[in-house]
PATI-898378 format. One record per residue (C-alpha): residue number from 1; residue in three letters; chain; x, y, z. Coordinates in steps of 0.25 Angstrom, whole numbers. Example, Ala and Ser with C-alpha at 12.3 -4.5 7.8 and 13.67 -1.06 7.14 Angstrom:
# PATI-898378
  drense  rolo  dofi      X      Y      Z
       1   ALA     A     49    -18     31
       2   SER     A     55     -4     29
//
This chain:
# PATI-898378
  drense  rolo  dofi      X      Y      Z
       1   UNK     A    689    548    464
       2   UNK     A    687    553    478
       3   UNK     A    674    553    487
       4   UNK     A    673    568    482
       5   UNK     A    670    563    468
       6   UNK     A    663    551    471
       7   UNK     A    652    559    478
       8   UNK     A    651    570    469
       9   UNK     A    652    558    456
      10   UNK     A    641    550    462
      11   UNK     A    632    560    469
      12   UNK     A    633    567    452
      13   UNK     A    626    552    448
      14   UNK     A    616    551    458
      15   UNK     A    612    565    456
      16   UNK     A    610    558    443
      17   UNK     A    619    567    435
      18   UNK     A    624    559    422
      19   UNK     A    639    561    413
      20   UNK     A    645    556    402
      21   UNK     A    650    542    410
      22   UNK     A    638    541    419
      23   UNK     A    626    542    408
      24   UNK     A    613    536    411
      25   UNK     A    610    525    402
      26   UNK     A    597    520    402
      27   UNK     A    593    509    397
      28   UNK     A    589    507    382
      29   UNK     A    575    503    384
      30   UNK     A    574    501    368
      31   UNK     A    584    488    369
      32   UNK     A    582    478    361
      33   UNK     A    588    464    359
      34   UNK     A    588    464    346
      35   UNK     A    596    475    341
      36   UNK     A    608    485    345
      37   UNK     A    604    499    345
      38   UNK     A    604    509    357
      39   UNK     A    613    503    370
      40   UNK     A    605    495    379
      41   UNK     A    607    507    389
      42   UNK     A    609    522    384
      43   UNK     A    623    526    380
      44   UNK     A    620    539    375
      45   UNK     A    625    548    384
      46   UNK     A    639    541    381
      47   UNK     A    637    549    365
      48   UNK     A    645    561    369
      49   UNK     A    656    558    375
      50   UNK     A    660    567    387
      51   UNK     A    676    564    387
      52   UNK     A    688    567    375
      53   UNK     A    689    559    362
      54   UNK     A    699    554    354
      55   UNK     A    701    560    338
      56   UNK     A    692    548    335
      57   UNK     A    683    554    343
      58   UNK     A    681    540    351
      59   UNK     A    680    543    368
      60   UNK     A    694    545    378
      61   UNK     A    693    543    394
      62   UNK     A    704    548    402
      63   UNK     A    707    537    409
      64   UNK     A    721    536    418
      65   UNK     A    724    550    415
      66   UNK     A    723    548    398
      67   UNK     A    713    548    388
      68   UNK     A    711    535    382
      69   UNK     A    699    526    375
      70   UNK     A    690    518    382
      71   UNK     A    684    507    376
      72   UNK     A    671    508    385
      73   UNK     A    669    524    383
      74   UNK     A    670    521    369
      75   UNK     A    660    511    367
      76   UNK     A    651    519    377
      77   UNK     A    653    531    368
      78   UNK     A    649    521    357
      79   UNK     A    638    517    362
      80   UNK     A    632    531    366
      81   UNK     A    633    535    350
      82   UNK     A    627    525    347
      83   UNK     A    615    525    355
      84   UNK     A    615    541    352
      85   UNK     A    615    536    336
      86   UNK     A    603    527    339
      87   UNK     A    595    540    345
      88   UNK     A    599    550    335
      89   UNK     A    605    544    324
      90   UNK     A    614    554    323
      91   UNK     A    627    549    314
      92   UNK     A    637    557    322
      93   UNK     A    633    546    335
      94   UNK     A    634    535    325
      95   UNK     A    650    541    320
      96   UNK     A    653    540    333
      97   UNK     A    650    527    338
      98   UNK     A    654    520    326
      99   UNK     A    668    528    329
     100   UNK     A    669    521    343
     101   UNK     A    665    507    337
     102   UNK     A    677    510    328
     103   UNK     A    687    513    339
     104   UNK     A    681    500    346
     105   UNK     A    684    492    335
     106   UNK     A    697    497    333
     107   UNK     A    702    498    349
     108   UNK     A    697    482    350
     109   UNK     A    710    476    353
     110   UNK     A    713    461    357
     111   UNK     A    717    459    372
     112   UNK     A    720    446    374
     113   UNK     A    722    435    364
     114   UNK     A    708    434    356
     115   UNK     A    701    445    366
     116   UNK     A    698    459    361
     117   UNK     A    692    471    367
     118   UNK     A    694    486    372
     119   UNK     A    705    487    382
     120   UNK     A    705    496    395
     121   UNK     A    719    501    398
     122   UNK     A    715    506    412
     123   UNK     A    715    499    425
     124   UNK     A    703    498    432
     125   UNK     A    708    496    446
     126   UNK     A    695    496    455
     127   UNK     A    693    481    450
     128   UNK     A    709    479    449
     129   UNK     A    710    478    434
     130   UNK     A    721    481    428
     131   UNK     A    723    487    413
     132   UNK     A    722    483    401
     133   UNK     A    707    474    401
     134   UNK     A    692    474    395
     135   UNK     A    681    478    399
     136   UNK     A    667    470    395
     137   UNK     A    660    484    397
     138   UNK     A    668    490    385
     139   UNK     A    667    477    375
     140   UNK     A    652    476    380
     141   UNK     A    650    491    375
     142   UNK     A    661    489    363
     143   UNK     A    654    478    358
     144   UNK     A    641    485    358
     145   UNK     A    646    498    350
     146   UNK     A    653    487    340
     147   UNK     A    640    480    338
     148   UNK     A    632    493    336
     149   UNK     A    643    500    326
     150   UNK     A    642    484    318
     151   UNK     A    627    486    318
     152   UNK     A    629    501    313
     153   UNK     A    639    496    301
     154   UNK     A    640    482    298
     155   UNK     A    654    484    299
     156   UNK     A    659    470    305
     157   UNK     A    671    477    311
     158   UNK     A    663    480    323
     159   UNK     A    658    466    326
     160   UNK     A    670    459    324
     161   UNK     A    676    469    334
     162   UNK     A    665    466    343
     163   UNK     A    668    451    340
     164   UNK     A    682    451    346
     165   UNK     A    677    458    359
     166   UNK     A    668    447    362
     167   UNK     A    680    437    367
     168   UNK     A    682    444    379
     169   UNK     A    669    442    385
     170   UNK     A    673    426    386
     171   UNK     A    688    430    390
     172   UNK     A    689    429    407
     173   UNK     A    694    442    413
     174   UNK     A    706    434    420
     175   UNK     A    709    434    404
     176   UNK     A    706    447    400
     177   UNK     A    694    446    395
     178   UNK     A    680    451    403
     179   UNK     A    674    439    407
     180   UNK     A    672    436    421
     181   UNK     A    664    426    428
     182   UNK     A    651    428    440
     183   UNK     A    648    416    446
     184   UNK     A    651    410    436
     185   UNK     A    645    417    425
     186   UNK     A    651    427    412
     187   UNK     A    652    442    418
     188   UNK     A    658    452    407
     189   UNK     A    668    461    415
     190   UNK     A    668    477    412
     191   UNK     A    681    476    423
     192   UNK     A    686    463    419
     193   UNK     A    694    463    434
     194   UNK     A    701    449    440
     195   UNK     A    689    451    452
     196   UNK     A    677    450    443
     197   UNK     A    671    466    444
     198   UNK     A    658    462    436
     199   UNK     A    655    478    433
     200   UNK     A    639    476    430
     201   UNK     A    636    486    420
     202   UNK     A    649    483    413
     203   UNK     A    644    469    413
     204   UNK     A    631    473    405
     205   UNK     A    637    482    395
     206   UNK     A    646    470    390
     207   UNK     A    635    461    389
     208   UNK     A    626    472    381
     209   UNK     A    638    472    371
     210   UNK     A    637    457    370
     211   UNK     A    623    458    368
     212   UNK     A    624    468    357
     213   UNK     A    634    461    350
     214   UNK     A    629    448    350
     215   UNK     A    616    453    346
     216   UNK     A    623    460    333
     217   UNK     A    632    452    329
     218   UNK     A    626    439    334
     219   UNK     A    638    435    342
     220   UNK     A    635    423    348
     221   UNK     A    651    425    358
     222   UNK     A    642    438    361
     223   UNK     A    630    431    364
     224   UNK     A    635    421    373
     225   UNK     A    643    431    382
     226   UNK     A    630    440    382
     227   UNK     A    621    428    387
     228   UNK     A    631    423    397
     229   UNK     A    633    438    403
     230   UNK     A    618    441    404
     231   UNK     A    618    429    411
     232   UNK     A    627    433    422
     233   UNK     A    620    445    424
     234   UNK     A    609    441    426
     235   UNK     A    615    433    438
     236   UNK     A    625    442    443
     237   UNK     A    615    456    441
     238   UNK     A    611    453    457
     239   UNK     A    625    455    462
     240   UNK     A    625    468    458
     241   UNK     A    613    472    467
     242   UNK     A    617    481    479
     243   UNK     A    610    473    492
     244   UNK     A    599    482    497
     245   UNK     A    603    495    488
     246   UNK     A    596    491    474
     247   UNK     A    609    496    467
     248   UNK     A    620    490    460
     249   UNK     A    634    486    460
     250   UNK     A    644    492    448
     251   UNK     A    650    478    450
     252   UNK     A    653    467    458
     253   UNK     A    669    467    460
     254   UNK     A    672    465    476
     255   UNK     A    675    477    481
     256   UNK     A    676    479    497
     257   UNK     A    664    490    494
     258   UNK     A    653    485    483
     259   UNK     A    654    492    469
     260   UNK     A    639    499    471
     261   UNK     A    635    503    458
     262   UNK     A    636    519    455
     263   UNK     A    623    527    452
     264   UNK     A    627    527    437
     265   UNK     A    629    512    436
     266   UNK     A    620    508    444
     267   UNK     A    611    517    435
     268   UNK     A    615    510    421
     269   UNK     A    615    496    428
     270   UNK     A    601    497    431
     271   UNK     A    598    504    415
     272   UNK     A    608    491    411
     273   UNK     A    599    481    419
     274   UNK     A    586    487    411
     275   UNK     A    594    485    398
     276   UNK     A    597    471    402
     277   UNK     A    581    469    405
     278   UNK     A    578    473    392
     279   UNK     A    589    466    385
     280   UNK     A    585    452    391
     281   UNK     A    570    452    397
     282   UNK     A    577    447    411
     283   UNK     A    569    455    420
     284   UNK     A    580    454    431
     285   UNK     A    587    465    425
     286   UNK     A    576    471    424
     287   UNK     A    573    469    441
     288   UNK     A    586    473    445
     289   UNK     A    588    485    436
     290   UNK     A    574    489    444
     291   UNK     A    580    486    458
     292   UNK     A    593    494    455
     293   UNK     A    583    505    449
     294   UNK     A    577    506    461
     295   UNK     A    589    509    469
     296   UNK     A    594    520    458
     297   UNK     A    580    527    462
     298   UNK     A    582    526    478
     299   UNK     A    590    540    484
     300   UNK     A    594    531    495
     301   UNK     A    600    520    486
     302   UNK     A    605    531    477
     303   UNK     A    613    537    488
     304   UNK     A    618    523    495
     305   UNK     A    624    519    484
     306   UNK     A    632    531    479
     307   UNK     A    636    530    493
     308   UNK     A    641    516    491
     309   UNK     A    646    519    477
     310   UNK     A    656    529    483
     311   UNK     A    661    519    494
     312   UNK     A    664    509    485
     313   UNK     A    674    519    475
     314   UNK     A    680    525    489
     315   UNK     A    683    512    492
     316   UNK     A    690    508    479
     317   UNK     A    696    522    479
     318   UNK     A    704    516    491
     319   UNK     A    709    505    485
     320   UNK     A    715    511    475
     321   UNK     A    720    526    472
     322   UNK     A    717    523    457
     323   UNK     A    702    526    453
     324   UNK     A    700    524    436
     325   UNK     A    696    538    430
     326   UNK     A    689    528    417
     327   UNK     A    676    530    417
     328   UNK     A    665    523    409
     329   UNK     A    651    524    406
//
């Protein structure tokens, strides 16, 4: 991407223009903790998908100059139908998801000895991570649309499935798996890189899925790794503020110029933080969700930020004349 398109892709978002891969997704002010209905925040803008499908009618991305399947897509698209279902009831939503719960179930392959999961077969080169790995941001949302297509059917198919990708929440990245460590404490890595990335909103998508899961199917593995990740969050959540800015960081991987979040992330992190609020009663969430609101709402924060935003990717862009083209929502 060059500084042409960086200004005219982030100057679109903070005009507060929205597409298919940049949604807004508020936060589901209906959650309850004692049941799995509509997504903590709102996948429905991810119903109709905006790229090409396969004869199963499940979601391609082009990504290295092909089409391919894209765990993460999927189970976005999954989530989307579904939460379109809950609103309407419309069967034609419900075909659909259950068709991507089935291509879940039936794409879960083993990785390592006793590890299952969804493989990425791209490079993700920004955090120097070579092809193939998981991702805890796909198996979070995975297990979340295997837990809502077991609730829909009874059909055990789809919690065994959901069973199997638990392991890899307690397998160490250096291992392949997706568990890396802050200070100490069990992070859940959407870039599961040898330099610990620690991609926030990844982070609490896989531990929605943990939550969901364990909350269905009484999993006590998915219990645990739910209660040890809220726990690091809840610790590391202040290393994602911007000093002075009221804004935050996409992640925390050491690069020579701070990974600022972008407007659209920064955007679902604070809706995130709101879910997280409601889900637990911890009213830090709920404070710094606020601070960061507060930044979103200032012109002058607005603009300083984008400004950063497109520092940081020019200066990734020269380390390396390969940007990925995946994108994800």
């Amino acid at each position: 991407m060059n500084i042409i398109q960086m200004v005219k892709a982030y100057s679109g978002m903070m005009m507060g223009k929205t597409d298919y891969w940049h949604p807004d997704m508020n936060t589901n002010q209906a959650l309850s903790t004692e049941c799995v209905a509509k997504y903590p925040v709102d996948m429905s803008a991810k119903a109709e998908y905006a790229g090409v499908f396969d004869e199963d009618q499940i979601p391609l991305v082009e990504m290295d100059g092909h089409l391919s399947h894209l765990s993460v897509t999927i189970a976005q698209y999954a989530l989307g139908n579904y939460d379109e279902y809950i609103r309407t009831q419309k069967s034609k939503y419900l075909k659909r998801f259950i068709g991507s719960a089935d291509w879940l179930v039936q794409n879960l392959v083993e990785y390592q000895s006793g590890q299952w999961g969804w493989i990425n077969d791209h490079d993700k080169l920004i955090y120097n991570l070579k092809k193939p790995w998981l991702s805890a941001l796909s198996q979070g949302q995975a297990l979340s649309v295997l837990v809502r297509a077991y609730q829909e059917t009874n059909d055990e198919v789809y919690r065994d499935s959901g069973q199997k990708a638990l392991r890899a929440f307690n397998v160490p990245v250096a291992e392949g798996g997706l568990l890396a460590k802050w200070q100490g404490l069990d992070y859940f890595e959407e870039y599961p890189s040898q330099t610990p990335s620690f991609v926030l909103n990844g982070f609490i998508f896989a531990l929605w899925g943990l939550w969901e899961f364990s909350l269905i199917t009484k999993s006590a593995e998915a219990k645990a790794y739910y209660e040890s990740g809220l726990k690091t969050l809840e610790h590391c959540l202040k290393e994602y503020q911007v000093p002075h800015l009221n804004w935050s960081r996409y992640d925390l991987y050491p690069f020579k110029v701070t990974d600022i979040a972008s407007i659209f992330y920064h955007k679902l992190h604070i809706q995130q933080l709101r879910a997280m609020a409601l889900l637990t009663g911890n009213d830090l969430f709920k404070q710094q969700a606020e601070s960061w609101e507060k930044g979103r709402k200032s012109t002058v924060r607005y603009v300083l930020a984008t400004g950063y935003k497109i520092l940081h990717k020019l200066s990734i862009s020269k380390q390396s004349s390969y940007v990925p083209s995946v994108k994800k929502g």
